[in-house]
LUMKOLLO-6764 format. One record per atom (N, C-alpha, C): residue number from 1; atom name; x, y, z. Coordinates in nm, 2 decimals. Each point is the difference from the previous one (the first is absolute). Last residue first. Layout:
N
<r NUM; CA; <X; Y; Z>>
...
END
This chain:
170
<r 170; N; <-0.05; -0.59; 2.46>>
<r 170; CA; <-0.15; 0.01; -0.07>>
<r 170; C; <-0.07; 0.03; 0.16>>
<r 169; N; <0.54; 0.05; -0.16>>
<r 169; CA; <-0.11; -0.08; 0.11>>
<r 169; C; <-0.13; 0.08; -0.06>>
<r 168; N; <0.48; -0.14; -0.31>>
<r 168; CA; <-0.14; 0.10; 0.03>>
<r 168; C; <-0.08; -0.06; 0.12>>
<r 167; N; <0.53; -0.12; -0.15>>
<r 167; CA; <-0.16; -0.04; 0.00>>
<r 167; C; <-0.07; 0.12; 0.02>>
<r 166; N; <0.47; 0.00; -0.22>>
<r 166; CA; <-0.06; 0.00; 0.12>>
<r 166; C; <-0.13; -0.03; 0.00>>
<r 165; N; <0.35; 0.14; -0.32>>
<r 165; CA; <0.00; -0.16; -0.02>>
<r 165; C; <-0.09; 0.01; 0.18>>
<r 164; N; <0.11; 0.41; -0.21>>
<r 164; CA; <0.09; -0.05; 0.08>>
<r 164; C; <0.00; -0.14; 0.04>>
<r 163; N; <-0.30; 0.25; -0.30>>
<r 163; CA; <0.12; 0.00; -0.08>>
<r 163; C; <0.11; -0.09; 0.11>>
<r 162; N; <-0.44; 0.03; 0.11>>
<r 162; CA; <0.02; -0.13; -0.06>>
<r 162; C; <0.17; 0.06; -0.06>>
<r 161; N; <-0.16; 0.27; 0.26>>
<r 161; CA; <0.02; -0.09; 0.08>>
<r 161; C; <0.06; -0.14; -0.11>>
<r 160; N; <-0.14; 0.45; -0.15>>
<r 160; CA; <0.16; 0.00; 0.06>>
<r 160; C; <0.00; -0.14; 0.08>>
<r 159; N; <-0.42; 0.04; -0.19>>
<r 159; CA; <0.10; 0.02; -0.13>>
<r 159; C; <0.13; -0.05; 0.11>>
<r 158; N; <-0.36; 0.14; 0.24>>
<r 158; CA; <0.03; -0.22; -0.02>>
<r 158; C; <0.11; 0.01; -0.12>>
<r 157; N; <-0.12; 0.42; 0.17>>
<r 157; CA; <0.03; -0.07; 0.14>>
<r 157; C; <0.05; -0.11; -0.07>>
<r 156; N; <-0.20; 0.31; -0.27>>
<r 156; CA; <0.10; 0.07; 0.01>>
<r 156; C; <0.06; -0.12; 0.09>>
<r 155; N; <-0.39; -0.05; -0.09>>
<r 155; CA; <0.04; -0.08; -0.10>>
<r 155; C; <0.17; 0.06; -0.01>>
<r 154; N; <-0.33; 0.10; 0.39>>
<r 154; CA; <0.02; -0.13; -0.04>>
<r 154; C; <0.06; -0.03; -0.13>>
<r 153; N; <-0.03; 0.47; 0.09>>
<r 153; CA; <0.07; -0.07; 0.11>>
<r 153; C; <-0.01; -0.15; -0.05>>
<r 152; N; <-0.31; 0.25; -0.22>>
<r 152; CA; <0.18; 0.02; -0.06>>
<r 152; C; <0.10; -0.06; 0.12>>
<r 151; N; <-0.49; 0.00; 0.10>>
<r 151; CA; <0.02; -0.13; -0.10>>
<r 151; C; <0.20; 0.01; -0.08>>
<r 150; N; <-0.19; 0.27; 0.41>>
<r 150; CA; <-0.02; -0.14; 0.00>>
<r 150; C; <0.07; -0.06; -0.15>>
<r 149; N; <-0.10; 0.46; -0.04>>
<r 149; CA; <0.12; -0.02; 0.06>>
<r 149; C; <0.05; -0.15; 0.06>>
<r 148; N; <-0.42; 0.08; -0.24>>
<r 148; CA; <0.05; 0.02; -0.11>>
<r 148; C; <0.19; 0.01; 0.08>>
<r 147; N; <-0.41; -0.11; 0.27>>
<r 147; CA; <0.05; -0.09; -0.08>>
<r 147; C; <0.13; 0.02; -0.11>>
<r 146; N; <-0.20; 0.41; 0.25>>
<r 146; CA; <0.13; -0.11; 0.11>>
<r 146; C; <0.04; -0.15; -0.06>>
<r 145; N; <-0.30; 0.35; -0.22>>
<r 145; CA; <0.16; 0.05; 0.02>>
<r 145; C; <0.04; -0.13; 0.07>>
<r 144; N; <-0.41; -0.07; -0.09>>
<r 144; CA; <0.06; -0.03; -0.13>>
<r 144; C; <0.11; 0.06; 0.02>>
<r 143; N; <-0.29; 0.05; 0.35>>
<r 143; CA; <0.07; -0.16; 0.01>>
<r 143; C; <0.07; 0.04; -0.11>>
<r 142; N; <-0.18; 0.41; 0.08>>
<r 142; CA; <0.09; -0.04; 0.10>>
<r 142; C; <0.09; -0.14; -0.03>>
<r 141; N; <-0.39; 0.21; -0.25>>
<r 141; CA; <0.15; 0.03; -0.06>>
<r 141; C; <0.12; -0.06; 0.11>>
<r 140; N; <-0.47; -0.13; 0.11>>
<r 140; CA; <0.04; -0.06; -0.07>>
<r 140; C; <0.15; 0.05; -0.08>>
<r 139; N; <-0.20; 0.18; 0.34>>
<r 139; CA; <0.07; -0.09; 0.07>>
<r 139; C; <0.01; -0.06; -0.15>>
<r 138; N; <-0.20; 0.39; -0.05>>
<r 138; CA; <0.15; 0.02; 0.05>>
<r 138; C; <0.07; -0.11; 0.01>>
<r 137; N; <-0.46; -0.09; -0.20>>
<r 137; CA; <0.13; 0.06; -0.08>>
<r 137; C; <0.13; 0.03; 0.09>>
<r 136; N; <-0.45; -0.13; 0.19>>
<r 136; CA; <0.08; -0.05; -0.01>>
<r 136; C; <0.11; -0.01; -0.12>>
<r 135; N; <-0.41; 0.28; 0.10>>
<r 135; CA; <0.06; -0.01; 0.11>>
<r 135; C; <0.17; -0.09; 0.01>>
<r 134; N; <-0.30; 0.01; -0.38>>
<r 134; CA; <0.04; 0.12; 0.00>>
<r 134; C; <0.09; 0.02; 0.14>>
<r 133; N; <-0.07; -0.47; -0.28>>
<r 133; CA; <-0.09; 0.10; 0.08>>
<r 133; C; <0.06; 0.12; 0.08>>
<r 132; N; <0.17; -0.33; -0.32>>
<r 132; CA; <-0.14; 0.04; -0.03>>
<r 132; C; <-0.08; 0.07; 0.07>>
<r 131; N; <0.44; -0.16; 0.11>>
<r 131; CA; <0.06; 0.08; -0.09>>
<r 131; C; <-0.22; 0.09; -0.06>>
<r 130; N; <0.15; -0.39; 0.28>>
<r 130; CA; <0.00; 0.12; 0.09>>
<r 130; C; <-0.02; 0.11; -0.12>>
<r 129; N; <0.01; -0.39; -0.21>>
<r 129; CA; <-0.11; -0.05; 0.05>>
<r 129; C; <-0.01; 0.17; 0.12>>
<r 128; N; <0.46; -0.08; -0.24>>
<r 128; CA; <-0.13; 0.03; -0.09>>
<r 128; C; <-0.15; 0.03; 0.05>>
<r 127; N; <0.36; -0.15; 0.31>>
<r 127; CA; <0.03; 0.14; -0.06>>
<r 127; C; <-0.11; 0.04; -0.09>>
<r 126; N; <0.06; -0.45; 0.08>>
<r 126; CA; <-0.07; 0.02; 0.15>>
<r 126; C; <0.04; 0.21; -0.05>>
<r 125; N; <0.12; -0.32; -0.35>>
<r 125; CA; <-0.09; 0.04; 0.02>>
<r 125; C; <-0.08; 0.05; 0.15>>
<r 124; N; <0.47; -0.01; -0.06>>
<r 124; CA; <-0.05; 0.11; -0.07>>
<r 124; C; <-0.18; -0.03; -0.03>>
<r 123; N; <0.26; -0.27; 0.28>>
<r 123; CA; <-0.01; 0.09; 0.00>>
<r 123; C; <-0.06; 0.10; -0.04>>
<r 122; N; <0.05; -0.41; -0.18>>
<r 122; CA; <-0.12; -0.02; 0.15>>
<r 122; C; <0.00; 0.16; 0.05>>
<r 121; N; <0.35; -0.09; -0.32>>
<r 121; CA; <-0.12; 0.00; -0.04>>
<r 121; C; <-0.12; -0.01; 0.11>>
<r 120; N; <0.41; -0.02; 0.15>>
<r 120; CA; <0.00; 0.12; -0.10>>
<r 120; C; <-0.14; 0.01; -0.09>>
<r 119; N; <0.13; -0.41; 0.27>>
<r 119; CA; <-0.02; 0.09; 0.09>>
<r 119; C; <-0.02; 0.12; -0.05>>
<r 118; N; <0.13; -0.36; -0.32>>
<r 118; CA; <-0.19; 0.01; 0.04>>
<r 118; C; <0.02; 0.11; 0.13>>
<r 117; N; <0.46; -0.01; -0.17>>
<r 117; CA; <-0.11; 0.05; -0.12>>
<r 117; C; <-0.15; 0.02; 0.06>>
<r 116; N; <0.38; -0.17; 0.30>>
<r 116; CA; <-0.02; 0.16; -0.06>>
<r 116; C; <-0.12; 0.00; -0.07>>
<r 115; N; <0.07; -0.43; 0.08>>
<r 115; CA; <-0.09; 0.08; 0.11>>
<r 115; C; <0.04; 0.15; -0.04>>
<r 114; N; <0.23; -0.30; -0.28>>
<r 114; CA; <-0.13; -0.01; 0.01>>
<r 114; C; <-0.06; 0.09; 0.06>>
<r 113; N; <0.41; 0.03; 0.04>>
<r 113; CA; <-0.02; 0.05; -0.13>>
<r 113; C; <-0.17; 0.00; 0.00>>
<r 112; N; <0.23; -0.25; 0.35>>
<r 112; CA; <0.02; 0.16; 0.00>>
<r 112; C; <-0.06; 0.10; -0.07>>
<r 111; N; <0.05; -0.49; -0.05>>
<r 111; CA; <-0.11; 0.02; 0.05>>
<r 111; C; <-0.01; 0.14; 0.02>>
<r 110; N; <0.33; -0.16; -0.23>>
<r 110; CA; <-0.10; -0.03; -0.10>>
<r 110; C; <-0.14; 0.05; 0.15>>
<r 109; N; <0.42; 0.02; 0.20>>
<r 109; CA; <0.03; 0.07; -0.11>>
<r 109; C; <-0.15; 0.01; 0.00>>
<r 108; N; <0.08; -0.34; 0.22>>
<r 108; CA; <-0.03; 0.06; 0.07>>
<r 108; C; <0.00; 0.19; -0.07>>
<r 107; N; <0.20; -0.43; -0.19>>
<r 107; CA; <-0.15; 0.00; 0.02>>
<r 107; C; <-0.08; 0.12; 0.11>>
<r 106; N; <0.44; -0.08; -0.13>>
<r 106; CA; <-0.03; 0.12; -0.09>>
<r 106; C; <-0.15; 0.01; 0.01>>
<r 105; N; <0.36; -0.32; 0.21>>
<r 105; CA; <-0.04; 0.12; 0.08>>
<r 105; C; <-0.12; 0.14; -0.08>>
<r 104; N; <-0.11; -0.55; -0.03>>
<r 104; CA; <0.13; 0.09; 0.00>>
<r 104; C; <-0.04; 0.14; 0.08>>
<r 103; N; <-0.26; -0.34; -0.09>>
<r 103; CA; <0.03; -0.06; 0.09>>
<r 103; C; <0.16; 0.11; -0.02>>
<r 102; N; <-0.31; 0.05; -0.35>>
<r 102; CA; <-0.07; -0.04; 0.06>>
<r 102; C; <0.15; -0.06; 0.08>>
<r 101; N; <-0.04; 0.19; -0.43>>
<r 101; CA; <0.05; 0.09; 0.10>>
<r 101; C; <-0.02; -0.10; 0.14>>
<r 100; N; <-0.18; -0.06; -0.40>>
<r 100; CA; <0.11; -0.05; -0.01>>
<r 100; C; <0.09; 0.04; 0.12>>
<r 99; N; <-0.41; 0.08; -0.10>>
<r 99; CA; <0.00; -0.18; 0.08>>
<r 99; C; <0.10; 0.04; -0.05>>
<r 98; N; <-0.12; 0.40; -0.13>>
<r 98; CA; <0.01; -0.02; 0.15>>
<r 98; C; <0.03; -0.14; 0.08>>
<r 97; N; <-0.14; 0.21; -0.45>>
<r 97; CA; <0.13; -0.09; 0.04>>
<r 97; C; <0.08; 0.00; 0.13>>
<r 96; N; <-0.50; 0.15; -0.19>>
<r 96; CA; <0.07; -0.08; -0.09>>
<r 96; C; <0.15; -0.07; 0.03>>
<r 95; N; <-0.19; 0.37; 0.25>>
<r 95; CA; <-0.08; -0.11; 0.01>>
<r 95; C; <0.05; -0.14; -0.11>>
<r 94; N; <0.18; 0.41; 0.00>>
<r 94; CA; <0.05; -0.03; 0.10>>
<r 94; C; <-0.09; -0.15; 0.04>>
<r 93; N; <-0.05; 0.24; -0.44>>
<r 93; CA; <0.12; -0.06; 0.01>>
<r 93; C; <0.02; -0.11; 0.19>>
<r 92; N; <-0.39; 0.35; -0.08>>
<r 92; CA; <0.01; -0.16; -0.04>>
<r 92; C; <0.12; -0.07; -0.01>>
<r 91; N; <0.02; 0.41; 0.13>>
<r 91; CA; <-0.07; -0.11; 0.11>>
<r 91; C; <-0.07; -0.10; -0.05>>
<r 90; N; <0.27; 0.30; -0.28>>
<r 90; CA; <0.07; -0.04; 0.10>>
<r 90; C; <-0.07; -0.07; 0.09>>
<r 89; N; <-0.19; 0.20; -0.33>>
<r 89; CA; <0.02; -0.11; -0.11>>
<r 89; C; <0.08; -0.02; 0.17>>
<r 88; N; <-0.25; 0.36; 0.09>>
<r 88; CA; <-0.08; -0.14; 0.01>>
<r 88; C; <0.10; -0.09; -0.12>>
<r 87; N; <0.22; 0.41; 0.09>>
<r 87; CA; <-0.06; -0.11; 0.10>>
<r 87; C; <-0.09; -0.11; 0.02>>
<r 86; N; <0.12; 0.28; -0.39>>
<r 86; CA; <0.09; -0.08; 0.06>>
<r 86; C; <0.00; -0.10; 0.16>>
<r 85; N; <-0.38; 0.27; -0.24>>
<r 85; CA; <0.05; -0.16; -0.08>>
<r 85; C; <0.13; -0.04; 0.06>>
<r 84; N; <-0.29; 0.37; 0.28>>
<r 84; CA; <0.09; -0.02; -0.08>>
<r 84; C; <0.02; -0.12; -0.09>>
<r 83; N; <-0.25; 0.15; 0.40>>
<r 83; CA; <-0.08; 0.01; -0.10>>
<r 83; C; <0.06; -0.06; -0.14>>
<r 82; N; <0.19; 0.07; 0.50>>
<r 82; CA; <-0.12; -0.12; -0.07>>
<r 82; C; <-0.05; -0.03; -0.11>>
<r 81; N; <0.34; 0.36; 0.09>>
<r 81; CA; <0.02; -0.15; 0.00>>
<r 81; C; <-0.04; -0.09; 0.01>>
<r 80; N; <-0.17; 0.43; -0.16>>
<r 80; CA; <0.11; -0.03; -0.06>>
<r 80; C; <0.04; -0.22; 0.05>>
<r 79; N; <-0.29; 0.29; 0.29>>
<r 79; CA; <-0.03; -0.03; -0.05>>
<r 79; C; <0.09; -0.07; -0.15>>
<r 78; N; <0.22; 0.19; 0.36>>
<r 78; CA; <-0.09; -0.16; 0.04>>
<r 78; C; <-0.09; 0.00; -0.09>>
<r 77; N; <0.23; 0.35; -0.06>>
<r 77; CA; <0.13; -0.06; 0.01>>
<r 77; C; <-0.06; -0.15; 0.06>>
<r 76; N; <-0.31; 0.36; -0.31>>
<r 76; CA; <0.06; 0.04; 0.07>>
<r 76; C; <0.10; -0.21; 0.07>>
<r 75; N; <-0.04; 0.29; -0.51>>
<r 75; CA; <-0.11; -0.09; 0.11>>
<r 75; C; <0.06; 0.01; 0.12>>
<r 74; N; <0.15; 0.23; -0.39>>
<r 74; CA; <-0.09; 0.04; 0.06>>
<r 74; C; <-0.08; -0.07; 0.06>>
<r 73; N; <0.53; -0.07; -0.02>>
<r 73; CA; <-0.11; 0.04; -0.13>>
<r 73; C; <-0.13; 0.06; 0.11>>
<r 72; N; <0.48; -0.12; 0.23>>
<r 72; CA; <-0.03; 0.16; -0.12>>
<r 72; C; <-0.08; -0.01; -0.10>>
<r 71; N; <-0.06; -0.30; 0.38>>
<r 71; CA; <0.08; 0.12; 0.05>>
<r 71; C; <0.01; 0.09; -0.09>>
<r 70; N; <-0.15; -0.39; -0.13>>
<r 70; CA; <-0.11; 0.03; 0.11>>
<r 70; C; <0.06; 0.14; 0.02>>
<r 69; N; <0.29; -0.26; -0.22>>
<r 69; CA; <-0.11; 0.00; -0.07>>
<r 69; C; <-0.10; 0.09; 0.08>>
<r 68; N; <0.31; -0.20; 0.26>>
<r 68; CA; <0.03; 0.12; -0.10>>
<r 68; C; <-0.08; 0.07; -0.09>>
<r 67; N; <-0.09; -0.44; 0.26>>
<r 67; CA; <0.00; 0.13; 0.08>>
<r 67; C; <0.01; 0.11; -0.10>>
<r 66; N; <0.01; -0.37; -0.26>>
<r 66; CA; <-0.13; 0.04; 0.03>>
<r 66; C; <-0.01; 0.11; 0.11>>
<r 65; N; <0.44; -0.22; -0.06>>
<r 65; CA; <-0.07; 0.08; -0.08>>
<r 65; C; <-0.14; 0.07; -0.06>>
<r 64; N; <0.18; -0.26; 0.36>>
<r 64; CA; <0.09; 0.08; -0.01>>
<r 64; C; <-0.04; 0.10; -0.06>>
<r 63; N; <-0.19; -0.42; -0.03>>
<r 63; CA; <-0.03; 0.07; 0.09>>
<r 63; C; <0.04; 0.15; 0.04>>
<r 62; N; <0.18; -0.30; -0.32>>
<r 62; CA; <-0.10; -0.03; -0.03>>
<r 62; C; <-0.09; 0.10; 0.12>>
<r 61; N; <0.41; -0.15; 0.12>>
<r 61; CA; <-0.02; 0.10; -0.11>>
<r 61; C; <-0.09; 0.02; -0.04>>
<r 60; N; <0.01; -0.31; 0.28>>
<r 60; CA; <0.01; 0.12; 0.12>>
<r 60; C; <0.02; 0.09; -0.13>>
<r 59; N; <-0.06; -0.43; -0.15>>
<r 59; CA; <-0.14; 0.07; 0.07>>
<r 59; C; <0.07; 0.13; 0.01>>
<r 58; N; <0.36; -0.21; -0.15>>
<r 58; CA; <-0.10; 0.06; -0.10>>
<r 58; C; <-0.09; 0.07; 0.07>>
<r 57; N; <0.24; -0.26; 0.24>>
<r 57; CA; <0.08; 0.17; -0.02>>
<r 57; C; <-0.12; 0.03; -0.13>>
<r 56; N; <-0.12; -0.43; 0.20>>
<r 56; CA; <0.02; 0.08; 0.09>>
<r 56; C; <0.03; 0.15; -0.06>>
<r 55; N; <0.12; -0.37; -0.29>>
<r 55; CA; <-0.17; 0.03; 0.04>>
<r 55; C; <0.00; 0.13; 0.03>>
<r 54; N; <0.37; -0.21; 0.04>>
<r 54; CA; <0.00; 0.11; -0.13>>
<r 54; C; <-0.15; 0.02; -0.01>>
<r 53; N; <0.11; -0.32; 0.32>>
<r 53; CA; <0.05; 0.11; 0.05>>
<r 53; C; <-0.01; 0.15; -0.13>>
<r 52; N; <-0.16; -0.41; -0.06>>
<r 52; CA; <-0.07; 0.04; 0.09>>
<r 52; C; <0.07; 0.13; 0.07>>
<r 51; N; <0.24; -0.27; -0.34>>
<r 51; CA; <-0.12; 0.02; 0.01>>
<r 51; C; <-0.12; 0.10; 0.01>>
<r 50; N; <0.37; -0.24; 0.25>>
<r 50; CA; <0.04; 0.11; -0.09>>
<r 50; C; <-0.15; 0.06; -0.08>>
<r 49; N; <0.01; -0.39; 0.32>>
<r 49; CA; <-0.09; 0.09; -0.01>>
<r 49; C; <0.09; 0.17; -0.06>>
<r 48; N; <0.01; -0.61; 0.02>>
<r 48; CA; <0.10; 0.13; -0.02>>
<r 48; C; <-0.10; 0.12; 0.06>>
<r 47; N; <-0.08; -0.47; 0.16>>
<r 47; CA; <-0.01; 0.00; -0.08>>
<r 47; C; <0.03; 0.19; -0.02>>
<r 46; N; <-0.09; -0.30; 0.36>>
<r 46; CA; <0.13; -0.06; -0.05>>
<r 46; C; <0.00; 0.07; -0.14>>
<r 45; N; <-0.38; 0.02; 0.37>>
<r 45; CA; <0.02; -0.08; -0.15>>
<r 45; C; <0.12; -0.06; -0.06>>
<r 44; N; <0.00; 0.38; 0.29>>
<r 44; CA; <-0.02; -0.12; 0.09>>
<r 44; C; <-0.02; -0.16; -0.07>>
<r 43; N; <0.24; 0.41; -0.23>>
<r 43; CA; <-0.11; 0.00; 0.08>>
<r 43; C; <-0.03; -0.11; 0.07>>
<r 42; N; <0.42; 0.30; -0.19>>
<r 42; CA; <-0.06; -0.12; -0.02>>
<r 42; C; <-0.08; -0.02; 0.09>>
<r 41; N; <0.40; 0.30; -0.16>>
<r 41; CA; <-0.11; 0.00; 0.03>>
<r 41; C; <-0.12; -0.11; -0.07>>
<r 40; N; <0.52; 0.08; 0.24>>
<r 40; CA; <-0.10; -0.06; -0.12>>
<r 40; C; <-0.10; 0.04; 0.01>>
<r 39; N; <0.29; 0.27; 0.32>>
<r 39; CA; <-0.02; -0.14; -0.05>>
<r 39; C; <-0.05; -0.01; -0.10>>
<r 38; N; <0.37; 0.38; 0.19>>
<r 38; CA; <-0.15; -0.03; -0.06>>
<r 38; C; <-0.02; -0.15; 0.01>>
<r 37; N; <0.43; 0.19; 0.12>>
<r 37; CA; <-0.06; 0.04; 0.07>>
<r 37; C; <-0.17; -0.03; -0.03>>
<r 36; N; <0.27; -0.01; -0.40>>
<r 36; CA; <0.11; 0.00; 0.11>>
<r 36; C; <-0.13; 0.09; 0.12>>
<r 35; N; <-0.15; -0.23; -0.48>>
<r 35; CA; <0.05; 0.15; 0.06>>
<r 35; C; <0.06; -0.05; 0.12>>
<r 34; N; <-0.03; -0.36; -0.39>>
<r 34; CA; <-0.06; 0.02; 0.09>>
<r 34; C; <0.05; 0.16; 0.06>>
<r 33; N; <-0.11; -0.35; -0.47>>
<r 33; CA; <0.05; 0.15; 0.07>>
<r 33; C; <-0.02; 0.02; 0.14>>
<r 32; N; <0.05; -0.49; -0.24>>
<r 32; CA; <-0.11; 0.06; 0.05>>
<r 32; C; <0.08; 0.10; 0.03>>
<r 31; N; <0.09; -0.41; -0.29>>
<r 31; CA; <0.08; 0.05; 0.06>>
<r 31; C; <-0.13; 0.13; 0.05>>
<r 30; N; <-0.06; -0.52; -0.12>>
<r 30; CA; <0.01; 0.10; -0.03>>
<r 30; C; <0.12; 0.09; 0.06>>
<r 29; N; <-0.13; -0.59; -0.08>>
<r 29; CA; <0.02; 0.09; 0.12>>
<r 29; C; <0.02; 0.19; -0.10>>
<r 28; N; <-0.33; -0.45; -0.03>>
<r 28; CA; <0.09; 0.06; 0.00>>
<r 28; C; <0.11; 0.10; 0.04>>
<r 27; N; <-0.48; -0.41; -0.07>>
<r 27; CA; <0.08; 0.07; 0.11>>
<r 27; C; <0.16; 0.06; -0.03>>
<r 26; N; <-0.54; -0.22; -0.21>>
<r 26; CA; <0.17; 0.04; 0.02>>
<r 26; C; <0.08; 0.10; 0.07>>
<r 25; N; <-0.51; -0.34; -0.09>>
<r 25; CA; <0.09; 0.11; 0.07>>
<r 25; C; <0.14; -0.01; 0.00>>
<r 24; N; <-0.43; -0.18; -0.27>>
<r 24; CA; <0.08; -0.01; 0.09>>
<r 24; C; <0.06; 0.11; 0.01>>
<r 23; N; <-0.47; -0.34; -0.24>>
<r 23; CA; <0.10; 0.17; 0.05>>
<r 23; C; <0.12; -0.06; 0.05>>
<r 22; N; <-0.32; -0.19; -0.39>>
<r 22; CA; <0.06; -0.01; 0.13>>
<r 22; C; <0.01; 0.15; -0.02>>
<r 21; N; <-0.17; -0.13; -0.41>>
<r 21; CA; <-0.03; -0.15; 0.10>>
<r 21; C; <0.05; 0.02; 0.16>>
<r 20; N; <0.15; 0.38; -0.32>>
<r 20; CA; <-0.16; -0.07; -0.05>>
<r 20; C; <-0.07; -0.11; 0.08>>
<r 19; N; <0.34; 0.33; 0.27>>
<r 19; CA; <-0.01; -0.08; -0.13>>
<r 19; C; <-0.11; 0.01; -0.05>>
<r 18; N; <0.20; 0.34; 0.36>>
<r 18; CA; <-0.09; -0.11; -0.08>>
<r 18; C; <-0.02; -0.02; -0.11>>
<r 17; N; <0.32; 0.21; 0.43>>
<r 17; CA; <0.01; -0.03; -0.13>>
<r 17; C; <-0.12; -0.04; -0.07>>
<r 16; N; <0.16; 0.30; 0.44>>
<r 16; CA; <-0.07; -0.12; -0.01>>
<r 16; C; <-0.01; 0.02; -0.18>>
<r 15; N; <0.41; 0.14; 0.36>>
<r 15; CA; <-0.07; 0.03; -0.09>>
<r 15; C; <-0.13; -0.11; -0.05>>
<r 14; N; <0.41; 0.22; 0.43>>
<r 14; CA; <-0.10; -0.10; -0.10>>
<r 14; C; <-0.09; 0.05; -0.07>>
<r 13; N; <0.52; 0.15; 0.24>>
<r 13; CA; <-0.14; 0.03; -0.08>>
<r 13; C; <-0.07; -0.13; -0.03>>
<r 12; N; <0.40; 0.15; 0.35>>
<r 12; CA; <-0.02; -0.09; -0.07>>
<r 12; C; <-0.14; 0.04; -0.04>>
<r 11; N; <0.44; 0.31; 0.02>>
<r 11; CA; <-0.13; -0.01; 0.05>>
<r 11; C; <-0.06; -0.13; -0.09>>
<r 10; N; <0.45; 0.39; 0.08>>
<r 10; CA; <-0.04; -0.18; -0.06>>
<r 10; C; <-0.10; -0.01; 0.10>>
<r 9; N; <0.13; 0.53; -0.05>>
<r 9; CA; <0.04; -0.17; 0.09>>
<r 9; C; <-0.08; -0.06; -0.09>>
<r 8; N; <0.22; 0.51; -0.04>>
<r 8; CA; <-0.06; -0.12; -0.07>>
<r 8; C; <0.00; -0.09; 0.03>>
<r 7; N; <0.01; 0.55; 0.17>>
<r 7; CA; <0.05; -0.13; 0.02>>
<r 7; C; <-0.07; -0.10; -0.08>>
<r 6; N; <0.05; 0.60; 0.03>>
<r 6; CA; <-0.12; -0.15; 0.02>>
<r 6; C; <0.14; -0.14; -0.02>>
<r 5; N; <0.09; 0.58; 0.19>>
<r 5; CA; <-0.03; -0.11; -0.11>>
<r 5; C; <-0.06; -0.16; 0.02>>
<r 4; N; <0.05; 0.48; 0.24>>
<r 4; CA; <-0.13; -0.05; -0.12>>
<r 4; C; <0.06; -0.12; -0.05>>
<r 3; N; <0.21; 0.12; 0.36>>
<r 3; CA; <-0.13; -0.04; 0.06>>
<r 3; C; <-0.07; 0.02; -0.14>>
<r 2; N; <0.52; -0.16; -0.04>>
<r 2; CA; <-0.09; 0.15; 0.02>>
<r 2; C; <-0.14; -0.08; 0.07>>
<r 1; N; <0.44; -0.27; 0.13>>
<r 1; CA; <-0.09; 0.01; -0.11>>
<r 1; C; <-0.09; 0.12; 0.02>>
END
């Protein structure tokens, strides 16, 4: 069999039903896509984290794009990404669905994302604060180059990681 193609196994599903006066549970059986060499993705919970994985690709787009943005408008490539609506709609996302992620491999993803952002922002204001005083402009153009190579590395790193279904070490 090729290495792309997927496979269809019989999977026993439950479902919680409620009534007006009761519940219950039924138990059925499905058929579930599975990739050849991949596992389910399923968190410790038991519970799917597809989801979470479409989560995931959005942030890193979402981010993606705020780099660019940065790169050919007139803000510069960490301001852009702090500053940007798409980043801040992605670190809310990440915070918003990160319990779904929770006990899987993607959780380590949702925290990647996280600490990019506040470490970029702590940044740039530790850049801003050097930035006021005359002495401290070189060091401050200094951090904003090495965040701004920092931060394309981390979203350049976790994209290809998550594309390869791999954890992120935090």
């Amino acid at each position: 069999m090729p290495a792309s193609s997927c496979m269809y196994r019989p999977a026993l599903t439950t479902a919680a039903i409620a009534g007006d006066n009761d519940a219950r549970v039924v138990i059925y059986w499905t058929f579930q896509r599975s990739l050849p060499g991949k596992s389910r993705m399923v968190n410790s919970e038991g519970t799917h984290t597809e989801s979470a994985l479409t989560i995931a690709h959005v942030v890193y787009g979402l981010h993606t794009f705020a780099i660019v943005v940065g790169i050919v408008g007139s803000a510069s490539v960490v301001g852009s990404f702090v500053g940007s609506v798409p980043s801040i709609i992605a670190v809310i996302l990440n915070y918003v669905k990160r319990g779904e992620a929770r006990g899987s491999w993607l959780d380590s993803h949702y925290r990647w994302q996280i600490r990019t952002f506040w470490f970029t922002l702590l940044w740039v204001l530790v850049a801003l604060v050097l930035f006021v005083t005359v002495i401290g402009i070189p060091v401050a153009v200094g951090i904003l180059i090495a965040v701004t190579l920092w931060l394309i590395y981390r979203i350049v790193r976790g994209w290809l990681r998550l594309r390869d279904a791999q954890p992120m070490y935090v």
